[in-house]
Biopython code that builds the backbone (N, CA, C, O; Angstrom):
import numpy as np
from Bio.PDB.StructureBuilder import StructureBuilder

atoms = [
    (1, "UNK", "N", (-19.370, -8.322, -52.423)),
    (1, "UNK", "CA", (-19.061, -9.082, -51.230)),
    (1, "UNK", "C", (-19.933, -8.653, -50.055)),
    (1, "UNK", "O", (-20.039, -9.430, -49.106)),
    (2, "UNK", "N", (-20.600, -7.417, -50.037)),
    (2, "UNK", "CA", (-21.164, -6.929, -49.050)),
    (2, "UNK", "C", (-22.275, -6.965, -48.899)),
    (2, "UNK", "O", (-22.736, -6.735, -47.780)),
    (3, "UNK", "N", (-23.143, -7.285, -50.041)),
    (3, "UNK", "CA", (-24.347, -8.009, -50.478)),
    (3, "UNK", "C", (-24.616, -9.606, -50.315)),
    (3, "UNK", "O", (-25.770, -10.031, -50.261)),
    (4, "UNK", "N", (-23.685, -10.313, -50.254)),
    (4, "UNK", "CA", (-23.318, -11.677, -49.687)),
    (4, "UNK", "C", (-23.218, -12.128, -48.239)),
    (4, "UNK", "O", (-23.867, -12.968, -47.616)),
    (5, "UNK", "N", (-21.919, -11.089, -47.778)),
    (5, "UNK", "CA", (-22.129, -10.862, -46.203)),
    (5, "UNK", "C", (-23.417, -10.648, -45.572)),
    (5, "UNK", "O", (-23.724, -11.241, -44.538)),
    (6, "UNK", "N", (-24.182, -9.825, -46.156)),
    (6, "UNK", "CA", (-25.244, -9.026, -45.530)),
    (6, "UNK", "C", (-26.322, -10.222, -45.222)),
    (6, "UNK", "O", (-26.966, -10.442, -44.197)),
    (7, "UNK", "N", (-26.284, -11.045, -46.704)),
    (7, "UNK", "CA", (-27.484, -12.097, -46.749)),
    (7, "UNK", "C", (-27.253, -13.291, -46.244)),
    (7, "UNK", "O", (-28.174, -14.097, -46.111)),
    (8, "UNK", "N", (-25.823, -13.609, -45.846)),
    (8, "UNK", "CA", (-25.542, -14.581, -45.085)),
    (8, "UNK", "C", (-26.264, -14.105, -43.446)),
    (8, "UNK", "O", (-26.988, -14.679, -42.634)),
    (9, "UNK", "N", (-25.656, -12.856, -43.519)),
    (9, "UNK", "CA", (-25.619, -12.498, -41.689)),
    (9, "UNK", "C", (-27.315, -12.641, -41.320)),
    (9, "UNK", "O", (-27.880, -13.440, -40.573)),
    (10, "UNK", "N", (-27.738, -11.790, -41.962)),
    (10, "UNK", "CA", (-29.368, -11.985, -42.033)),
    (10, "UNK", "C", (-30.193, -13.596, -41.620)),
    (10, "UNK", "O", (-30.899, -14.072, -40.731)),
    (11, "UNK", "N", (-29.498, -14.031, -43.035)),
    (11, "UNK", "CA", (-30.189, -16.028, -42.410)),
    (11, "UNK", "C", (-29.800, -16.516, -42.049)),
    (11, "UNK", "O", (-30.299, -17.641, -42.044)),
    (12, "UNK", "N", (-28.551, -16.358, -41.352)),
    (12, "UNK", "CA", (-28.399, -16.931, -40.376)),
    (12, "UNK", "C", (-28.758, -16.356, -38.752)),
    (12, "UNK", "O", (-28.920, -17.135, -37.812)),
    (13, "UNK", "N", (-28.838, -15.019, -38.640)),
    (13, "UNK", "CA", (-30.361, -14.550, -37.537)),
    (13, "UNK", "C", (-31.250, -14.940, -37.574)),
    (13, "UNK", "O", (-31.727, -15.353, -36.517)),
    (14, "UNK", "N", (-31.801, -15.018, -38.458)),
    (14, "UNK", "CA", (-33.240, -15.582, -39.053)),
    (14, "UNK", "C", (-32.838, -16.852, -38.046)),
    (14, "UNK", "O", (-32.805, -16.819, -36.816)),
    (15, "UNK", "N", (-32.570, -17.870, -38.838)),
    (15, "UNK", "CA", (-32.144, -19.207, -38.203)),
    (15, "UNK", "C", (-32.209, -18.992, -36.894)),
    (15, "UNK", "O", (-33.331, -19.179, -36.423)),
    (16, "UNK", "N", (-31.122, -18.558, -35.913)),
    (16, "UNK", "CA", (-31.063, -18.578, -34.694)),
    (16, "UNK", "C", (-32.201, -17.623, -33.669)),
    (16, "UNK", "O", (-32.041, -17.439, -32.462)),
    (17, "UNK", "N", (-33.150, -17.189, -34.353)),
    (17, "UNK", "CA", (-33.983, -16.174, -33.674)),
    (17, "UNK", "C", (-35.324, -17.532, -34.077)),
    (17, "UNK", "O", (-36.369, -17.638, -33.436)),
    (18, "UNK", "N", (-35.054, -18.150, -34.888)),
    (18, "UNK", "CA", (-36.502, -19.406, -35.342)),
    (18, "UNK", "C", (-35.957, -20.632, -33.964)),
    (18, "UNK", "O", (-36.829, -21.335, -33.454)),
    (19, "UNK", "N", (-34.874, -20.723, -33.616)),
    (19, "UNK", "CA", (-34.115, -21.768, -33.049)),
    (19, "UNK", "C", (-34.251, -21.558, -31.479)),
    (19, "UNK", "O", (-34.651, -22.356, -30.631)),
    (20, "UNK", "N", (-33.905, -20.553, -31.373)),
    (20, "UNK", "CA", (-34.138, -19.873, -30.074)),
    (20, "UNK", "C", (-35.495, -19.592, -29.538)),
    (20, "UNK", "O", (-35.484, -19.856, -28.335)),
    (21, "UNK", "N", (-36.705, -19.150, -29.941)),
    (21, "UNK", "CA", (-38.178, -19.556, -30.137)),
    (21, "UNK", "C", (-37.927, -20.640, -29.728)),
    (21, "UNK", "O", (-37.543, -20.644, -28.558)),
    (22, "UNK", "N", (-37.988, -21.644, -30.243)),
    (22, "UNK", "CA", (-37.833, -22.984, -30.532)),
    (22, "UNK", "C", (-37.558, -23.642, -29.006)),
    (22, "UNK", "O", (-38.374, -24.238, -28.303)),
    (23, "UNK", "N", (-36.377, -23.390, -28.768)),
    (23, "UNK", "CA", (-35.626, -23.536, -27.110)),
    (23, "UNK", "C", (-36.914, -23.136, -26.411)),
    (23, "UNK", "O", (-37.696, -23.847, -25.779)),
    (24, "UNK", "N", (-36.955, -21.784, -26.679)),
    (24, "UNK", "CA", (-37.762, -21.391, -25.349)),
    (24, "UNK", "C", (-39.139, -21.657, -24.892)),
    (24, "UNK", "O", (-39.672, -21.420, -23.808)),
    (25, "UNK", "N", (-39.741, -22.384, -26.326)),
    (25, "UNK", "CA", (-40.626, -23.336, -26.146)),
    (25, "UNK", "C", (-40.860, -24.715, -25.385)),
    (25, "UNK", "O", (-41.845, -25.283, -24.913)),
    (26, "UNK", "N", (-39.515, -24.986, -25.483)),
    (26, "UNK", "CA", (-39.206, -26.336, -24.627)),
    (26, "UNK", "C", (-38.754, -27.276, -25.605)),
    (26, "UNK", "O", (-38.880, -28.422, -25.174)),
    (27, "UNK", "N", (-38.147, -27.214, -27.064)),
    (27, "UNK", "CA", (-38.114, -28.055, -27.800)),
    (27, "UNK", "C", (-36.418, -28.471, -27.584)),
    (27, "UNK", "O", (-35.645, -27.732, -26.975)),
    (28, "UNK", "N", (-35.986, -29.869, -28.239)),
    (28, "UNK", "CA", (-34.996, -30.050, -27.642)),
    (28, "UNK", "C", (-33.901, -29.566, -28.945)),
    (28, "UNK", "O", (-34.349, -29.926, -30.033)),
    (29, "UNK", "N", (-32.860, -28.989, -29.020)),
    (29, "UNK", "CA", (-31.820, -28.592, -30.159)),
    (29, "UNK", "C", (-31.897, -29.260, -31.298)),
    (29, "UNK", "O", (-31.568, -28.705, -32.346)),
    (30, "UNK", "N", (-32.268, -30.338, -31.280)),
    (30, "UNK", "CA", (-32.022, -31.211, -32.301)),
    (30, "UNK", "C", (-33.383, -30.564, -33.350)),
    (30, "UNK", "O", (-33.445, -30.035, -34.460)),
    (31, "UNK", "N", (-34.329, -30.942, -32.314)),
    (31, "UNK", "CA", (-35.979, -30.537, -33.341)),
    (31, "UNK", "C", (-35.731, -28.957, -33.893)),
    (31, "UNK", "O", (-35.847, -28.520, -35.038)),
    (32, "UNK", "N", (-35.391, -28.350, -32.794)),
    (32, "UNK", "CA", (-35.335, -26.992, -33.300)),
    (32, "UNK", "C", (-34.750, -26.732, -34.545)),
    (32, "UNK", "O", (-35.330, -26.192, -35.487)),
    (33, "UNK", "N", (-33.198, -27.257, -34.530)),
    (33, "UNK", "CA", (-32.841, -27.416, -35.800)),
    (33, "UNK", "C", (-33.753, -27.984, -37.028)),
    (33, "UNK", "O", (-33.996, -27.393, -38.080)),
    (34, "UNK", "N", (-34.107, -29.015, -36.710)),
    (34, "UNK", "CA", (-35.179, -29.708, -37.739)),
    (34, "UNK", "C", (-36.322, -28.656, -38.056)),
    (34, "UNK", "O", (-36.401, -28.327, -39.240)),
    (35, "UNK", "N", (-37.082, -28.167, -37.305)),
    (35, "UNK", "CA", (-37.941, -27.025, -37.305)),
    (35, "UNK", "C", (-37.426, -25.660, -38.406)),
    (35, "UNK", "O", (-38.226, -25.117, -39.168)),
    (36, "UNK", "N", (-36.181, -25.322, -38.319)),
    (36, "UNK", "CA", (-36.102, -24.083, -38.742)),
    (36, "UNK", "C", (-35.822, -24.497, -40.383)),
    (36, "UNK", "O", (-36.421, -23.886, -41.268)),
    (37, "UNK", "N", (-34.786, -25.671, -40.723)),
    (37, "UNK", "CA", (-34.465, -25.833, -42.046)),
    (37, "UNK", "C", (-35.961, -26.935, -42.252)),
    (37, "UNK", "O", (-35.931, -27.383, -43.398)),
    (38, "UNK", "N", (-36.873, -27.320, -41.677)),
    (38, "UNK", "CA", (-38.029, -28.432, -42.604)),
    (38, "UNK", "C", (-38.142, -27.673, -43.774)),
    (38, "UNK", "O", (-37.577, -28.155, -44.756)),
    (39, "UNK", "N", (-38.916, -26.267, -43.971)),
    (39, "UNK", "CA", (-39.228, -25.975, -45.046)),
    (39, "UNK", "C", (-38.538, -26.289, -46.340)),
    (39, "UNK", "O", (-39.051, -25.968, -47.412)),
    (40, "UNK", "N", (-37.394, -26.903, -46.264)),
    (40, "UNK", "CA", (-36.169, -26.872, -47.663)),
    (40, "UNK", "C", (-36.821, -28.399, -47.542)),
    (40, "UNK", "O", (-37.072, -28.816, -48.672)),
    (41, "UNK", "N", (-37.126, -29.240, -46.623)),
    (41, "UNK", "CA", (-37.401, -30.846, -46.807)),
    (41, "UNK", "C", (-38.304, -31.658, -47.558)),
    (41, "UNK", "O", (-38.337, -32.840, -47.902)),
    (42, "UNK", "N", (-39.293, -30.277, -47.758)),
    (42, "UNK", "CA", (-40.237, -30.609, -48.110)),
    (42, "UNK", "C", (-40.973, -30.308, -49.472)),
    (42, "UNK", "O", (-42.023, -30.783, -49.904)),
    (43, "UNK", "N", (-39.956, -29.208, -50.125)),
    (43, "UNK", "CA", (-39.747, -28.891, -51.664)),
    (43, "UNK", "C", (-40.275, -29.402, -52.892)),
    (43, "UNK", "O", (-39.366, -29.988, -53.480)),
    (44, "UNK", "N", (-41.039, -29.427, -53.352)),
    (44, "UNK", "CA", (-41.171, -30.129, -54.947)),
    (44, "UNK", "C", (-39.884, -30.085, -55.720)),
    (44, "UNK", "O", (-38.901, -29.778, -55.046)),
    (45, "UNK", "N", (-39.670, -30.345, -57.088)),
    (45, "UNK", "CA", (-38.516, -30.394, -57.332)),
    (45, "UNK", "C", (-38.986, -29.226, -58.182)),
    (45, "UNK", "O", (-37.962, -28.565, -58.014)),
    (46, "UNK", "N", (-39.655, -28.535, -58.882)),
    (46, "UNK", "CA", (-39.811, -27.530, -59.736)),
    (46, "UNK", "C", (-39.219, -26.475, -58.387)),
    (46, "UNK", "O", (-38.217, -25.787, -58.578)),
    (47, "UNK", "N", (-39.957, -26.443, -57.037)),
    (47, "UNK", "CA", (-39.790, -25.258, -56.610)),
    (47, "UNK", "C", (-37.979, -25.311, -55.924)),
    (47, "UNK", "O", (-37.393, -24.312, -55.505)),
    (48, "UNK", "N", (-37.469, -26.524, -55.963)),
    (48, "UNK", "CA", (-35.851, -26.483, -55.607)),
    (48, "UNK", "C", (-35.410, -26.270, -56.398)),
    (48, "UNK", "O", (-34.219, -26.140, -56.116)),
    (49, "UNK", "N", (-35.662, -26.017, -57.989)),
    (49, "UNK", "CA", (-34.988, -25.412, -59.723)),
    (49, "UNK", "C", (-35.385, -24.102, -59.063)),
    (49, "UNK", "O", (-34.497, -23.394, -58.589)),
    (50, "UNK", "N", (-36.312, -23.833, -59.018)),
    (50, "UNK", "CA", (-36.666, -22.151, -58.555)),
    (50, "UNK", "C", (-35.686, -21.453, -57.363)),
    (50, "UNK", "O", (-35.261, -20.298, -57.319)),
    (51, "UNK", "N", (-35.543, -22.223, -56.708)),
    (51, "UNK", "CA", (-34.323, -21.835, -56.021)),
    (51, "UNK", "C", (-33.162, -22.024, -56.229)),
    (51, "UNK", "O", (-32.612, -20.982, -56.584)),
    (52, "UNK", "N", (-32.536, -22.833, -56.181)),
    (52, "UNK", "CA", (-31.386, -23.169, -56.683)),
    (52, "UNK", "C", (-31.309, -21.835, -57.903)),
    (52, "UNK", "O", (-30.665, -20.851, -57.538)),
    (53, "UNK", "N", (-31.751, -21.802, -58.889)),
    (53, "UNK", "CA", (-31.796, -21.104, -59.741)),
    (53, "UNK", "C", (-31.584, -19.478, -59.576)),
    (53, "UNK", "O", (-30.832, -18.658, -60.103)),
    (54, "UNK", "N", (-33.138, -19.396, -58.091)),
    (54, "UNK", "CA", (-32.382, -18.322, -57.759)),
    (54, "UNK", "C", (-31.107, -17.641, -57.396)),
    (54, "UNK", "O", (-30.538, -16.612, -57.759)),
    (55, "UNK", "N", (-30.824, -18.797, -56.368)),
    (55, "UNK", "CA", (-29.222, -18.616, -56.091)),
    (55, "UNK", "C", (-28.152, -18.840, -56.525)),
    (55, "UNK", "O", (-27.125, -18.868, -55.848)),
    (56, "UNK", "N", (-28.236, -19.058, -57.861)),
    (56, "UNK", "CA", (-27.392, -19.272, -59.215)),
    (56, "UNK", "C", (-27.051, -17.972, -59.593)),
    (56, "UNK", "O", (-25.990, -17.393, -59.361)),
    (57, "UNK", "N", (-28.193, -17.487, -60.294)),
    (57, "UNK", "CA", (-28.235, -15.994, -60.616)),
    (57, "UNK", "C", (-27.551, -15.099, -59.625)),
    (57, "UNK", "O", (-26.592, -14.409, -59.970)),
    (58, "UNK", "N", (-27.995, -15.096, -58.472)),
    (58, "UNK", "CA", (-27.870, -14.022, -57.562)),
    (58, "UNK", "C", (-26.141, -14.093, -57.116)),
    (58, "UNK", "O", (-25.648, -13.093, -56.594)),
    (59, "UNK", "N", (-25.380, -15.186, -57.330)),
    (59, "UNK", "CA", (-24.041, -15.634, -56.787)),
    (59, "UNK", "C", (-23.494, -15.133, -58.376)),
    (59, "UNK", "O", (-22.481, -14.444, -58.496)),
    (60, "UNK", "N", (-24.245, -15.545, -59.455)),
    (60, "UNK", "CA", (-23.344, -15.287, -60.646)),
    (60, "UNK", "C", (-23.288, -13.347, -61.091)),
    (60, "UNK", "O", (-22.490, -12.779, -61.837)),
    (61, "UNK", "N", (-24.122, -12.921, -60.522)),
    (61, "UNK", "CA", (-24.034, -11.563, -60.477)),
    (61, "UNK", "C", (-22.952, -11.015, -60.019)),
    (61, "UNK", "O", (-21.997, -10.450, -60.553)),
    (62, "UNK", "N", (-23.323, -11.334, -58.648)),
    (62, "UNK", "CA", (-21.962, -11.279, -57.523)),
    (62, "UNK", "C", (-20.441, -11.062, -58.159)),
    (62, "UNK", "O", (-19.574, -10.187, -58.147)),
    (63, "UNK", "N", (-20.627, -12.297, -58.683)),
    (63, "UNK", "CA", (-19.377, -12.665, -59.165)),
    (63, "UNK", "C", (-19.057, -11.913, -60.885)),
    (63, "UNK", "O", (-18.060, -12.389, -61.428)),
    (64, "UNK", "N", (-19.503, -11.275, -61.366)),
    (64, "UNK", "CA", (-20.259, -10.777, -62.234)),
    (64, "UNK", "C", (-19.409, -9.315, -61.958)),
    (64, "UNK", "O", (-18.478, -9.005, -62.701)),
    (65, "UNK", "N", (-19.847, -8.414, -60.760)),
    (65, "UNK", "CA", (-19.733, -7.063, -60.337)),
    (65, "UNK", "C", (-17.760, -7.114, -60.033)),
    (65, "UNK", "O", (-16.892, -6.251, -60.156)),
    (66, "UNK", "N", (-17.738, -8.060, -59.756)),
    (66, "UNK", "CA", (-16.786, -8.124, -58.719)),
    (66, "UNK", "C", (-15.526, -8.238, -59.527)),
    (66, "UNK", "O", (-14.539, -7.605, -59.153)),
    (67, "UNK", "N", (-15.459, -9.158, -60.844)),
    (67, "UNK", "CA", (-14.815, -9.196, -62.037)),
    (67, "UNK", "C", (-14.665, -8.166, -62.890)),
    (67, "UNK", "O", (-13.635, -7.948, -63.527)),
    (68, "UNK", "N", (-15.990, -7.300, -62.942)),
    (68, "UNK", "CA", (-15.663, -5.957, -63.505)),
    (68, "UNK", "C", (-14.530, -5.119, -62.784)),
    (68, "UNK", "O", (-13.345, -4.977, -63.085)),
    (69, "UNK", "N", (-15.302, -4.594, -61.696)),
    (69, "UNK", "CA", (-14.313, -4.383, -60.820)),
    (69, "UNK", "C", (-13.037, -4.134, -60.722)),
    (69, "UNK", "O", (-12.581, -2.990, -60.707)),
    (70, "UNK", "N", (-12.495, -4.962, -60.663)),
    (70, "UNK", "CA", (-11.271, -5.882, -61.033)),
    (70, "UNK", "C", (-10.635, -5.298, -62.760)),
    (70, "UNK", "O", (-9.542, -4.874, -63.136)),
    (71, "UNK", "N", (-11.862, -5.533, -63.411)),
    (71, "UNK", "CA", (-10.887, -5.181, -65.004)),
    (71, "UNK", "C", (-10.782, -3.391, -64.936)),
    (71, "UNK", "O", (-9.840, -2.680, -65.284)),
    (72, "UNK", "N", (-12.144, -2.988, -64.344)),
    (72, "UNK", "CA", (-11.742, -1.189, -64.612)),
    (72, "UNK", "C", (-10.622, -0.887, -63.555)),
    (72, "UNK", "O", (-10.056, 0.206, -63.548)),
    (73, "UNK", "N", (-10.350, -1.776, -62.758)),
    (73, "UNK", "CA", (-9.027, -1.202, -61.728)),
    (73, "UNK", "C", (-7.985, -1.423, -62.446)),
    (73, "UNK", "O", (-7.220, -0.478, -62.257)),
    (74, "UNK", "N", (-7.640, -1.996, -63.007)),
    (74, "UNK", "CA", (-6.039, -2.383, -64.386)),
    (74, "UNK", "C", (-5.752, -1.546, -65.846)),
    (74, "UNK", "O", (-4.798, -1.858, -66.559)),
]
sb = StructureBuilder()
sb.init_structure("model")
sb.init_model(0)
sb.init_chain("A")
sb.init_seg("    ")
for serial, (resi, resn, name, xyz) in enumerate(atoms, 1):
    if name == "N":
        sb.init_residue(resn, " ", resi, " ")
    sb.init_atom(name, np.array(xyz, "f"), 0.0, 1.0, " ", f" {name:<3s}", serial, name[0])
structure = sb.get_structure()
C-alpha cells in the first residue's frame, strides 16, 4: 500500500508542478491541464499495451504482497 501511495503522491506532484509552470507561463487551466496529460493522447497502441501492461503487473504485485501478507498473519 505504501508503494502505491508513494506513486500516486509523486504523479500527482509531478502533475501539479508541470501545471503550475504552466500557470505561470500565462497559460489558461484548461491548456495546462491539456499540456501535462497530452503525452498519454498521443500513444501508439503498442506503446498503451506497454503501459497498461505495465500497470497491470505493477498493481497485480501489489496485490500479490498484500494477500500473502494476509495468509502468513492466520
Amino acid at each position: 500500500m505504501k508503494i502505491i501511495g508513494v506513486s500516486l503522491l509523486l504523479s500527482g506532484s509531478v502533475i501539479a508542478l508541470s501545471v503550475g509552470i504552466d500557470l505561470f507561463q500565462g497559460t489558461k487551466v484548461l491548456q495546462a491541464l491539456y499540456n501535462a496529460l497530452s503525452p498519454f493522447r498521443v500513444m501508439e497502441v503498442a506503446e498503451l499495451f506497454v503501459l497498461f501492461s505495465l500497470l497491470f503487473f505493477f498493481f497485480a504485485e501489489s496485490l500479490y504482497l498484500v494477500l500473502k501478507k494476509r495468509q502468513q498473519k492466520q
